[in-house]
C-alpha positions in Angstrom: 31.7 -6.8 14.7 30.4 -4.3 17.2 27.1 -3.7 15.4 26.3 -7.3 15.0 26.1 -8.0 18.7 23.7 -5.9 19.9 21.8 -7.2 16.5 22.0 -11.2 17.8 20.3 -9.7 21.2 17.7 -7.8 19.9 16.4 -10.2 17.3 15.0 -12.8 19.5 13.8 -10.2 22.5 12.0 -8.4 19.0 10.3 -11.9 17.7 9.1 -12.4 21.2 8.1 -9.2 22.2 5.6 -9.0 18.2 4.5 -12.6 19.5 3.1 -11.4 22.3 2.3 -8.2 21.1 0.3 -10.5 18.4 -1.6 -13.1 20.4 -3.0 -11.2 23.1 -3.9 -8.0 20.9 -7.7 -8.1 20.6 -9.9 -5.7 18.7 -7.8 -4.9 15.6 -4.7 -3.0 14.4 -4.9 0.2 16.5 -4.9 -1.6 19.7 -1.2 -2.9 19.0 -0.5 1.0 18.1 -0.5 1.4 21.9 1.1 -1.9 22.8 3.6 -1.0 20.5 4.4 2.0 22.5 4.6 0.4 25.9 7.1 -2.1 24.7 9.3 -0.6 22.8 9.0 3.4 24.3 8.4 3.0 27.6 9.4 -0.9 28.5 12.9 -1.4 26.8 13.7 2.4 25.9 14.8 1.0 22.4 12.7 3.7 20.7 11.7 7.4 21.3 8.3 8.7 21.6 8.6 10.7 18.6 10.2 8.7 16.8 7.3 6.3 17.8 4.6 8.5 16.5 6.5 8.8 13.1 6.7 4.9 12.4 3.3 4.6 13.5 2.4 7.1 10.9 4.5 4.8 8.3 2.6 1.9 9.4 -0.9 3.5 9.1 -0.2 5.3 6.0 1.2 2.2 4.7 -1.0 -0.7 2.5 -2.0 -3.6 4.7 -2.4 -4.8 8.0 -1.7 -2.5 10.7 -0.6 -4.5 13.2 2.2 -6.1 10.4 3.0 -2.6 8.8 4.1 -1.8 12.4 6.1 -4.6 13.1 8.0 -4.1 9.6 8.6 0.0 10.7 9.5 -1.3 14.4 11.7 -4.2 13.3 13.5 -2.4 10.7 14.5 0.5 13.1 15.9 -1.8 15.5 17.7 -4.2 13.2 17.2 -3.6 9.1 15.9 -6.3 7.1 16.6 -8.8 9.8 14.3 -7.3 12.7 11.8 -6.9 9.7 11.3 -10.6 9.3 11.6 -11.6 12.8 9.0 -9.2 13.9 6.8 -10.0 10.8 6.7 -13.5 12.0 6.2 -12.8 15.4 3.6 -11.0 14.6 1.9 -13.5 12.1 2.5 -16.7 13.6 -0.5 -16.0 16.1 -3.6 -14.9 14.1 -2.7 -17.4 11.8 -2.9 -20.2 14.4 -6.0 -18.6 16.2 -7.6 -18.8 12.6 -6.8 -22.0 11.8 -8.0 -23.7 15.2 -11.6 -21.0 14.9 -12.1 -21.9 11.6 -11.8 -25.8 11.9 -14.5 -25.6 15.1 -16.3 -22.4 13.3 -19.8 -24.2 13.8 -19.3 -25.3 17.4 -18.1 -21.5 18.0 -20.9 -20.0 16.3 -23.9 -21.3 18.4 -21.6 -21.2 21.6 -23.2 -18.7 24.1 -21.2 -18.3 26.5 -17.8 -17.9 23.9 -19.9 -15.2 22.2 -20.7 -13.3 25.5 -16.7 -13.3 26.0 -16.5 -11.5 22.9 -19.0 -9.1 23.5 -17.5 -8.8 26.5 -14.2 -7.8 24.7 -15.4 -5.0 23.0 -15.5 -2.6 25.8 -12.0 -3.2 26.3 -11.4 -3.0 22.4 -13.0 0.8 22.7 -11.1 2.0 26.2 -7.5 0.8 24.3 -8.3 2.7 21.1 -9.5 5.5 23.2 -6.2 6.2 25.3 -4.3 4.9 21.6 -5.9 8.3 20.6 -5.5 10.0 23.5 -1.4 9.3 23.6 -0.8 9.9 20.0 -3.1 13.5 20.2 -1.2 14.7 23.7 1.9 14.1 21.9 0.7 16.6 19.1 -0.4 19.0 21.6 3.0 18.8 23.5 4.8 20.1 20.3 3.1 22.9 20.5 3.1 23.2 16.6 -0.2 25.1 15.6 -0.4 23.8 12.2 -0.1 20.1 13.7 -2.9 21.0 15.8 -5.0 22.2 13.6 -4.2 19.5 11.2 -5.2 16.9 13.8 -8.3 18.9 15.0 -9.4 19.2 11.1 -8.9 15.7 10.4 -11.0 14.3 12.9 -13.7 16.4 12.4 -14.0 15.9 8.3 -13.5 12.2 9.1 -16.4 12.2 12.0 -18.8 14.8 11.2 -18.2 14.7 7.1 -17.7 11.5 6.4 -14.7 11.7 4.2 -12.8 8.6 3.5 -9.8 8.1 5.4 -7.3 7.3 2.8 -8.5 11.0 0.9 -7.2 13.1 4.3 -4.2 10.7 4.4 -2.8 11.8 1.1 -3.8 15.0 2.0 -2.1 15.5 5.4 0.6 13.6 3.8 1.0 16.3 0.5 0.8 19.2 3.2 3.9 17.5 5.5 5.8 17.2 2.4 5.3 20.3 1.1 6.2 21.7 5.3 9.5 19.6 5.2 10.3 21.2 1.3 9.6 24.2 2.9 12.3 23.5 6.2 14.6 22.0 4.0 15.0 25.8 1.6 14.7 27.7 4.9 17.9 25.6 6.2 19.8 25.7 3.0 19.5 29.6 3.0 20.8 30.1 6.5 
C-alpha cells in the first residue's frame, strides 16, 4: 500500500512536468537532455546526477526519438510501466498537436516573414542549450576523475568531429568497451 502512494503523486507531477518539458523544448532531442536534468535532478531531487547521466545514455543509445527515449528511462525510474506511459504521452501529446496545427496552415507559414525570422531567431538559443547540455554531461565525466572515461569522451569527440565517423559505430564501440569494464569489475569483486 505504501509503495502505491507515492506512485498516485508522482504520476500526474511526471505527465505534467514531460508536457512541459515537450512543448516548450525547441531545437531537437538534446535540448530536453538538459531540461531533463533541471527538473528531475535539480528541481524535485527525484533523481541523482549520476544516475541522470546513465538514463540519458539509455535514452541516446536507444532507437528513436530522444526526447521519448528519455521520458520512457525517466518515467520508468520514477514509477515502472506506469510513469513510462504517462511521461510518454506527456511528452507526445505536444509535437503532435504543434504538427497538426503547422501542417494544416503549412503554406501560410511558409512565405510568412516575420514567423521565419522567429525561427531563425531560435536557433541561437538551440546552439547555447546544446552547448551547456555538453558542457554538464562532460564536467560530470571530468568530476569522476576516471581516466579511461576521459579519455573515452575526449576520443569520441574527436573521431566524431575531426574524422567523421558515424555516431552509431563509436556508440557500439564505447558501449562494447563499458561492458567489457563492468565484466571486468564484476571478476575483480567476486575474487575479493
Amino acid at each position: 500500500m505504501e509503495k502505491k502512494e507515492p506512485k498516485k503523486h508522482v504520476l500526474p507531477t511526471l505527465f505534467f512536468a514531460t508536457l512541459y518539458l515537450s512543448a516548450f523544448t525547441f531545437g531537437g532531442g538534446y535540448v530536453i537532455v538538459s531540461l531533463l536534468k533541471n527538473k528531475f535532478v535539480d528541481q524535485y531531487h527525484w533523481i541523482d546526477i549520476d544516475e541522470m547521466l546513465d538514463l540519458v545514455a539509455i535514452a541516446q543509445s536507444s532507437p528513436g526519438a530522444i526526447a521519448v527515449n528519455g521520458a520512457i528511462v525517466v518515467g520508468y525510474k520514477l514509477a515502472g510501466i506506469a510513469g513510462v506511459i504517462v511521461s510518454v504521452l506527456g511528452a507526445i501529446l505536444p509535437p503532435m498537436i504543434i504538427i497538426s496545427i503547422v501542417s494544416y496552415f503549412y503554406t501560410i507559414f511558409s512565405t510568412n516573414t516575420v514567423i521565419a525570422a522567429m525561427l531563425s531567431g531560435m536557433k541561437a538559443g538551440v546552439g547555447a542549450v546544446i552547448t551547456s547540455v555538453v558542457y554538464d554531461m562532460g564536467k560530470g565525466i571530468v568530476k569522476s576523475h576516471d581516466i579511461i572515461n576521459i579519455c573515452v569522451m575526449v576520443i569520441s569527440f574527436c573521431v566524431n568531429y575531426f574524422l567523421g565517423i558515424n555516431v552509431i559505430f563509436i556508440i557500439l564501440s564505447v558501449g562494447s568497451l563499458g561492458f567489457a569494464r563492468a565484466l571486468i569489475h564484476e571478476k575483480k569483486e567476486g575474487k575479493c
